[in-house]
C-alpha positions as CSV (number, residue, x, y, z in Angstrom):
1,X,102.1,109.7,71.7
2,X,104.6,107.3,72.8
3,X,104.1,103.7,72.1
4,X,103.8,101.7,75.3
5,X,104.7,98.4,76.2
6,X,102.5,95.7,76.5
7,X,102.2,92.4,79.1
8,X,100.6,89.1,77.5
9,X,97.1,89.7,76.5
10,X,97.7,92.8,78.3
11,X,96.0,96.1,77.4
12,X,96.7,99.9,78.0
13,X,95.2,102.8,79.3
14,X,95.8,106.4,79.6
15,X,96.5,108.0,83.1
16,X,94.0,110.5,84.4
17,X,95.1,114.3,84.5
18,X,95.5,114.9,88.2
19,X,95.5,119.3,88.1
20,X,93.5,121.6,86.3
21,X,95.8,121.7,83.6
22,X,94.7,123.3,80.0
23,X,96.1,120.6,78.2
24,X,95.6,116.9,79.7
25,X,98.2,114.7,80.2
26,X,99.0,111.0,78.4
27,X,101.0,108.5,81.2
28,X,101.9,105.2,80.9
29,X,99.5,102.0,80.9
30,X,98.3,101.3,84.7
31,X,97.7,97.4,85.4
32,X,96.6,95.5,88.8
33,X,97.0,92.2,90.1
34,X,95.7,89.9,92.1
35,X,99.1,74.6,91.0
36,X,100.4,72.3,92.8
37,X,101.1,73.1,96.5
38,X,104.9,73.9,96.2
39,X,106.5,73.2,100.0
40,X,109.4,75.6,100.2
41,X,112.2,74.8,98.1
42,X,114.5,76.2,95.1
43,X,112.1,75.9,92.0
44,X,113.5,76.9,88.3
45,X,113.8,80.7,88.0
46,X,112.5,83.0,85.4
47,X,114.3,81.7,82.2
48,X,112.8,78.0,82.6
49,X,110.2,78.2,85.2
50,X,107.0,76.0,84.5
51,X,104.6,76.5,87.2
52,X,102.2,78.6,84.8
53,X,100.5,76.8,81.9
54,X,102.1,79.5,79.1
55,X,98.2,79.6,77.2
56,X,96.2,81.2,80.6
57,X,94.1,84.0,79.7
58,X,93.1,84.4,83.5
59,X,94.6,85.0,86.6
60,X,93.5,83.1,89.3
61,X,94.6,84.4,92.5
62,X,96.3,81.4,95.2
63,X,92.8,81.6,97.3
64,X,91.1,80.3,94.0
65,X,93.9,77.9,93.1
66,X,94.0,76.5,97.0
67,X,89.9,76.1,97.1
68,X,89.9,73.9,93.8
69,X,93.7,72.2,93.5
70,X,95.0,72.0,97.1
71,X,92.1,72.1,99.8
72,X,93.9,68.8,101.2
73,X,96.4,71.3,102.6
74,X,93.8,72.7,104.9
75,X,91.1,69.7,105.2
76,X,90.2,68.8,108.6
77,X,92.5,71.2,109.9
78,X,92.1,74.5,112.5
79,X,93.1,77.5,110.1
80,X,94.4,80.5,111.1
81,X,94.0,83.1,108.4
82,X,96.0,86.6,107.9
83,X,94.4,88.8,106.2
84,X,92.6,92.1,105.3
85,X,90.6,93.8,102.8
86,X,92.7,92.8,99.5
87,X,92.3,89.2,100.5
88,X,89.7,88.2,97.6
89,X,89.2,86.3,94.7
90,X,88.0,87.4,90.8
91,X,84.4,88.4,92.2
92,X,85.7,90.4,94.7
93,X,84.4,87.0,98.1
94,X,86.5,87.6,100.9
95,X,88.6,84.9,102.2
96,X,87.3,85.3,104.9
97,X,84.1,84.1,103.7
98,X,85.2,81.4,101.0
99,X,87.3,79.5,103.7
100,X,84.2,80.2,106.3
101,X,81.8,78.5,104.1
102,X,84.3,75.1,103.2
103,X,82.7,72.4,105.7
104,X,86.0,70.6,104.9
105,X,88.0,73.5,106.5
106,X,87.6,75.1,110.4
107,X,88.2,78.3,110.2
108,X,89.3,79.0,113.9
109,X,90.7,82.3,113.6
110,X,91.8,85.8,112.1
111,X,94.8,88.2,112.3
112,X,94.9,91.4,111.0
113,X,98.3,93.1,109.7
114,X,98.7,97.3,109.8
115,X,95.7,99.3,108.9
116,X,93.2,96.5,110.3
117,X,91.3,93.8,109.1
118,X,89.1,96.2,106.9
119,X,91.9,98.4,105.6
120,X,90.6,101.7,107.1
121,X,93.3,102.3,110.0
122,X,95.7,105.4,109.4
123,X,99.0,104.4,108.9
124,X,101.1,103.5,112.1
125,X,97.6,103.6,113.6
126,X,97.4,100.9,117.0
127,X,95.3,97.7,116.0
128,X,92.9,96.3,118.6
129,X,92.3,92.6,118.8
130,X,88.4,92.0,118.4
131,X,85.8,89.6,116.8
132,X,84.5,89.9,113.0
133,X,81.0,90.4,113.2
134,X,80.0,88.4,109.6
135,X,81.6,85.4,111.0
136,X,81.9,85.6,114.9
137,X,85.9,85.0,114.6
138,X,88.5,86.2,116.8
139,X,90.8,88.6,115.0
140,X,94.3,89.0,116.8
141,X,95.9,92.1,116.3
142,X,99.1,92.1,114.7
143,X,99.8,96.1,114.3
144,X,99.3,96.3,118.7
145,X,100.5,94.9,121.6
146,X,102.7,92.2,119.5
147,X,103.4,92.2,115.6
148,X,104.1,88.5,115.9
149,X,101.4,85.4,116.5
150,X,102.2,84.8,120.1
151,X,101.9,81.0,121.4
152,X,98.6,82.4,122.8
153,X,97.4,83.7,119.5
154,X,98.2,80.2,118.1
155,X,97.3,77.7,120.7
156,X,94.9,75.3,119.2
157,X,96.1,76.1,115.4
158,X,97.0,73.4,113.1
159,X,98.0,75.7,110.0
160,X,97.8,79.7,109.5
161,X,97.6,80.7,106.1
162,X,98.2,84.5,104.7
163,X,96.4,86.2,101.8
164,X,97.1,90.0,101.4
165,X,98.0,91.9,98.6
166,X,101.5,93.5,98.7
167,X,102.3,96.5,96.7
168,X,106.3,95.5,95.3
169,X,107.9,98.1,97.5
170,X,110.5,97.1,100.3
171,X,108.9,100.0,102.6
172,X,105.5,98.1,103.1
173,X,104.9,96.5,106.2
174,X,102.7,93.4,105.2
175,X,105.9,91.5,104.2
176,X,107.0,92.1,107.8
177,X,104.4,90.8,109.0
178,X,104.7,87.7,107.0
179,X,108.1,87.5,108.0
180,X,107.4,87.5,111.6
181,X,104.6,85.1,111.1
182,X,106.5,82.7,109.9
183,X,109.5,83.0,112.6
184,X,106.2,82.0,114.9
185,X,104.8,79.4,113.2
186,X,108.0,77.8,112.8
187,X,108.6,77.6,116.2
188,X,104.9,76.2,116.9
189,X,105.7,73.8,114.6
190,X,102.7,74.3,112.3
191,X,102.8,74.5,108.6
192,X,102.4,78.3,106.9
193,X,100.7,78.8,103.7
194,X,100.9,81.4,101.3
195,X,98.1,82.0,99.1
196,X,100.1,84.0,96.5
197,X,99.1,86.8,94.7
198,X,100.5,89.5,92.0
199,X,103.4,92.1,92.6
200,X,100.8,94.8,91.4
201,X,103.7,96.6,89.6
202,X,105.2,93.7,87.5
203,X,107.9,91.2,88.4
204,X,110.9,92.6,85.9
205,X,111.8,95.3,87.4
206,X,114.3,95.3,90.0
207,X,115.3,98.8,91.3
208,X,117.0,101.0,93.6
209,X,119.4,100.2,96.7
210,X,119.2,97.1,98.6
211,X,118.9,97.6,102.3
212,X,122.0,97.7,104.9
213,X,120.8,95.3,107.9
214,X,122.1,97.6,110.0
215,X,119.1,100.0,109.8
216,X,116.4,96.7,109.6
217,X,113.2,97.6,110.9
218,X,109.9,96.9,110.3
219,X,109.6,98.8,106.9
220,X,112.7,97.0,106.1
221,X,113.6,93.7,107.4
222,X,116.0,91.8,104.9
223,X,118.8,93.2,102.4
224,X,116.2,93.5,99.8
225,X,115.6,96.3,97.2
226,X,113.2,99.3,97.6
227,X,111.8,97.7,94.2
228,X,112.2,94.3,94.4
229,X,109.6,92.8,91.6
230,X,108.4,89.4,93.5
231,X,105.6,88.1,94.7
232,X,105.1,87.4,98.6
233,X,104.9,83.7,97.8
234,X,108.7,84.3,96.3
235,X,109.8,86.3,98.6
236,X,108.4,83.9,101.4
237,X,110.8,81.2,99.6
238,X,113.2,83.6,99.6
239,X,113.0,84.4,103.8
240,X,112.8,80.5,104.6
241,X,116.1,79.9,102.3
242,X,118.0,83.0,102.4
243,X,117.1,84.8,105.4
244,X,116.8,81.5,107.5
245,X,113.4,81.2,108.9
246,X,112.7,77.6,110.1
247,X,109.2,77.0,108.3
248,X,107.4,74.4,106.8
249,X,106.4,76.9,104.1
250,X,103.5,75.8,101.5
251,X,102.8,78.3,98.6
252,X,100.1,78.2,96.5
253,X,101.1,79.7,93.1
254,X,99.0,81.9,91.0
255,X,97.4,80.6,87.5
256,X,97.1,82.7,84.2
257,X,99.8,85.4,85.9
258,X,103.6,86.0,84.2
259,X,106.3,88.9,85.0
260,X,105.7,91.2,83.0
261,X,102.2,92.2,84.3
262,X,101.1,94.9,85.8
263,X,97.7,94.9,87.7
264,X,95.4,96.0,85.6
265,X,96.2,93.7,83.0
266,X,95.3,91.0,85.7
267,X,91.2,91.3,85.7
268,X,91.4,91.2,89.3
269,X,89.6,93.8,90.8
270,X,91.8,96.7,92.4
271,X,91.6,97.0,96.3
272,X,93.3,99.9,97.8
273,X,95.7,97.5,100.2
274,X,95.9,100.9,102.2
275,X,93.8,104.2,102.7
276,X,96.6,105.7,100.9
277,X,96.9,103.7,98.2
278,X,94.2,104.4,95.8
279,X,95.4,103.2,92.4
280,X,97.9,101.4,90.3
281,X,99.3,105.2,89.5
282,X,99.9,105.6,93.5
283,X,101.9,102.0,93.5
284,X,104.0,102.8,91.2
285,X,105.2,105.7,92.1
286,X,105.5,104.3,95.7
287,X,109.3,103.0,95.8
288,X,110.4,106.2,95.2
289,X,107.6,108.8,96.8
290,X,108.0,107.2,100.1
291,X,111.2,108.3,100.5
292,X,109.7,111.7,101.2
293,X,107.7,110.0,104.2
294,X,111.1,111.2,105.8
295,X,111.1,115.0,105.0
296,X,109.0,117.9,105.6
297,X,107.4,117.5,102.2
298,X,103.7,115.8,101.7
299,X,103.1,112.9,99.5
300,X,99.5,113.7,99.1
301,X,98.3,111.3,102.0
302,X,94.4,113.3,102.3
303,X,94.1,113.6,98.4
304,X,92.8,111.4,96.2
305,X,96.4,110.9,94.7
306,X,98.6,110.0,97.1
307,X,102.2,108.9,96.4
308,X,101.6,110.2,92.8
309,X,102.9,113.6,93.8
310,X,104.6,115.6,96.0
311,X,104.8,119.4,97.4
312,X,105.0,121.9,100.2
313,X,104.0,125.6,100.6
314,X,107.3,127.1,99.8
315,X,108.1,125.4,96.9
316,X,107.8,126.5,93.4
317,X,106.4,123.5,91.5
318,X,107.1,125.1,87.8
319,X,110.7,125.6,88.6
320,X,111.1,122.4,90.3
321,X,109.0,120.7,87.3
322,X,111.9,122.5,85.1
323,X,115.3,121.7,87.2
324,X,113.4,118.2,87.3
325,X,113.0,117.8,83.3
326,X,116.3,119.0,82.8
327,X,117.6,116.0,83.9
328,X,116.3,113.5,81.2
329,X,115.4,111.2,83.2
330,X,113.9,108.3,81.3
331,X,110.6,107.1,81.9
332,X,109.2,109.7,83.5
333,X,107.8,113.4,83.3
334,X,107.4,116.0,86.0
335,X,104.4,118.4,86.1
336,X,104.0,121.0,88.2
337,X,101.3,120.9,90.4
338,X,99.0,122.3,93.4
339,X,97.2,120.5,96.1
340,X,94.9,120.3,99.2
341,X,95.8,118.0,101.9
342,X,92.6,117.5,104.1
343,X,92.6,115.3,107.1
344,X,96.3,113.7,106.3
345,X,97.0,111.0,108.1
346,X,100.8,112.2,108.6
347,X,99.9,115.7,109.6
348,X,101.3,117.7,106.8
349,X,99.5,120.6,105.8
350,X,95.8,120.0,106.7
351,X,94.0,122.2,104.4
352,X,96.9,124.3,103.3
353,X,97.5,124.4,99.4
354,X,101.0,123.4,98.9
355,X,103.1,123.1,95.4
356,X,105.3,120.8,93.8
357,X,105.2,118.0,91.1
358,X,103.6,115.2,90.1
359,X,105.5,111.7,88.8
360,X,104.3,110.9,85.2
361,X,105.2,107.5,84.0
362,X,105.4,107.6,80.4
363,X,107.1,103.8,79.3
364,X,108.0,101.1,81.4
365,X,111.6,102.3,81.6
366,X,110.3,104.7,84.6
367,X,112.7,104.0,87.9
368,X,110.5,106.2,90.8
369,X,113.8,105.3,93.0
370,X,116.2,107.2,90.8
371,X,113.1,109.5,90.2
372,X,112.4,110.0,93.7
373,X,116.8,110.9,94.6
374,X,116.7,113.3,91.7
375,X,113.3,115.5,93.8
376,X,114.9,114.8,96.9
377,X,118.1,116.8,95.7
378,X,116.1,119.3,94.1
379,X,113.4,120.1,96.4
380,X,116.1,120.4,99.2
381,X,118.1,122.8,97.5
382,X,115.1,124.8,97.4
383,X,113.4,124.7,100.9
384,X,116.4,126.1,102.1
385,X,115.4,126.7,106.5
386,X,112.6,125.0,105.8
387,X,113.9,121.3,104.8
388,X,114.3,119.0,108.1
389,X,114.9,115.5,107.8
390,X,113.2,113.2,110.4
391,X,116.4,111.1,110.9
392,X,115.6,107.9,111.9
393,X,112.4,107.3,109.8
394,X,114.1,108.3,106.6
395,X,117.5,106.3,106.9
396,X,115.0,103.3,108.1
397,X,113.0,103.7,104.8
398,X,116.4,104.5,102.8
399,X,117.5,101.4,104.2
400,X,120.8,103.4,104.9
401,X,122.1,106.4,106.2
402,X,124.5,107.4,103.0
403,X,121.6,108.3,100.8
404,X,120.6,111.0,103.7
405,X,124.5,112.2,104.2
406,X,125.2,112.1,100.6
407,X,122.2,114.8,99.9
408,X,123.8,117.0,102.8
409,X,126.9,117.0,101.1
410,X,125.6,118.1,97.8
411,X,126.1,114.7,96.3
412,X,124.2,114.3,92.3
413,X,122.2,111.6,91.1
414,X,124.8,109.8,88.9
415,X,126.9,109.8,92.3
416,X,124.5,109.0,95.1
417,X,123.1,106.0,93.5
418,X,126.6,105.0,91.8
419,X,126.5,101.6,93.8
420,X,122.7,100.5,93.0
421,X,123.5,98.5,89.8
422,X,126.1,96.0,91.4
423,X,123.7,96.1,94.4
424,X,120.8,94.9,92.2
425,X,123.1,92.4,90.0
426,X,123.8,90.8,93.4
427,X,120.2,90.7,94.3
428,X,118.8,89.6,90.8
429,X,121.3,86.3,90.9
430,X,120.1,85.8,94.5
431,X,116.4,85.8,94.2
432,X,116.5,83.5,90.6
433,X,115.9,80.2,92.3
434,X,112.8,81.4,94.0
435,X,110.8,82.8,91.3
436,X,107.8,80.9,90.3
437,X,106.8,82.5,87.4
438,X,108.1,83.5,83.8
């Protein structure tokens, strides 16, 4: 059994076997996560930050620390709220509802990111505008027609607040929509908010290559890393200073959460920010797994375990689990494994069983980008005529084209991710002045 790590107060847990396997499998502890108002400016980093008293024993998500520390942010004012499903607090109260049921705040009206205000839509799915039906809202669509707040969308506005949970990943498109949202309420001249919450797979971890701008897009905006271990309050401080949007940018911090958490050692309640993001498991295998969102291989998307493995008809998921082994990776094991996709949302294999591995996290040394390169060499050298790339989707994810080129020309690990640690030094000194936690 090998010993795990554990956060503050923290606790661990044993992954669930995933396949019918006659011996079940041990993985690495699974955690979730959900003060003054801090107006956006450089803060002290992670060596002497002091925004978190150092004895909390809860986390209390920004919602909670916004409703009883810094409701004069909001009082007497028309809010604007983006949000979804994940925006809760401790019991599990919308937002939604909590800011709703404030006399002191006018909740005026709602936007909804990808996958809807509910969290039901299939990815890349159209939004519609609509109306809530607890609260009789508005909701303006921001996965439609636009996926920025017009002047329309904010006429009458006097401060638009966002509370959704992110997953850590570069490749998830709530941070876009931040982004964008705060381009547009910069230039309505009306304050933004951020009611933080927790990176759901720890804020220590920094990994795999940080993004060329030349392939920005909306799973990828700024030179960040597909693992980039902030919060969105951070990394909203981080867009105003860094990336240059003109903001006046508000974040509410957390209480009770530090850096080396991971969500379930949070007490906040897990909810799936997307139908294909089940568990803690699936996030953090996610900055690597995507990457295969780009090749004819599933991620799982119609299984219960999606982003926690991947496979394909062809493939033969014992060798692949051996060719994968032999690489020692650390932090992880590969099982082999066979699935069912049934309705996927991508497509791929509706009810066709399909073979390949499953990601094991067994210590907090796992990296699922390195992980996810190492797969992508070997389950391309044995597709043969069946491997494809879908060009553009996977050099927007892979934030380049040279991982993609580097695979075609046989490249190995050690070599196609030989400029990742400089990448990430660069990126670690440049993000220091906006963490807000230790």
């Amino acid at each position: 059994m090998i010993e795990m790590k554990r956060g503050r107060r923290g606790r661990t847990t044993n992954g669930r076997e995933l396949t019918p396997r006659p011996e079940r499998s041990q993985s690495w502890p699974f955690v979730a996560l959900l003060g003054c108002t801090l107006i956006a400016c450089a803060v002290p980093g992670k060596d002497d930050a002091s925004d978190v008293p150092a004895d909390s024993t809860v986390v209390r998500p920004g919602v909670e620390v916004l409703l009883d520390d810094s409701l004069s942010l909001v009082e007497d004012k028309r809010v604007g709220l983006i949000t979804n499903q994940t925006g809760v607090d401790r019991e599990g109260t919308s937002t939604i509802d909590l800011l709703a049921a404030r006399p002191e705040v006018d909740l005026v009206a709602l936007f909804s990111p990808e996958h809807g205000i509910r969290g039901v839509a299939r990815a890349g799915e159209r939004i519609d505008s609509g109306r809530d039906r607890r609260t009789g809202l508005p909701i303006h669509s921001l996965y439609g027609a636009s996926r920025k707040p017009t002047p329309a969308m904010l006429k009458g506005i006097d401060a638009l607040l966002f509370d959704i949970q992110d997953v850590g990943a570069r490749y998830f498109t709530y941070v876009s929509t931040m982004a964008l949202a705060m381009q547009a309420a910069g230039q309505a001249h009306i304050p933004f908010v951020v009611l933080d919450r927790p990176n759901p797979i720890g804020g220590e971890a920094v990994q795999g290559n940080v993004l060329d701008t030349t392939y920005a897009s909306f799973v990828g905006m700024y030179p960040e890393p597909m693992r980039h271990g902030m919060t969105v309050g951070e990394l909203a401080k981080m867009t105003r200073s860094v990336w240059g949007v003109d903001v006046d940018l508000h974040v509410i911090p957390m209480s009770g959460w530090h850096r080396d958490m991971l969500f379930d050692q949070t007490g906040l309640p897990w909810v799936p920010p997307s139908p294909n993001m089940p568990s803690l498991e699936s996030a953090l295998d996610y900055p690597g797994t995507c990457l295969f969102e780009g090749t004819p291989l599933s991620v799982g998307r119609g299984t219960d375990r999606a982003f926690q493995w991947i496979g394909a008809p062809w493939l033969d998921g014992d060798e692949l689990a051996r060719r994968l082994q032999g690489l020692h990776l650390e932090g992880v094991r590969f099982e082999p494994v066979s699935f069912t996709p049934r309705h996927p949302g991508d497509g791929k294999f509706d009810g066709v069983e399909v073979h390949g591995v499953r990601f094991v996290p067994t210590s907090s040394t796992f990296d699922p980008t390195r992980a996810a390169v190492a797969a992508l060499v070997e389950t391309r050298r044995m597709s043969g005529s069946h491997w494809t790339w879908n060009v553009s989707h996977f050099d927007e994810l892979a934030g380049t084209d040279a991982l993609r080129l580097g695979i075609e020309r046989g490249e190995d690990v050690e070599t196609l991710t030989a400029s990742w640690d400089a990448e990430l030094a660069r990126f670690r000194a440049l993000r220091r002045p906006y963490l807000l936690y230790r």
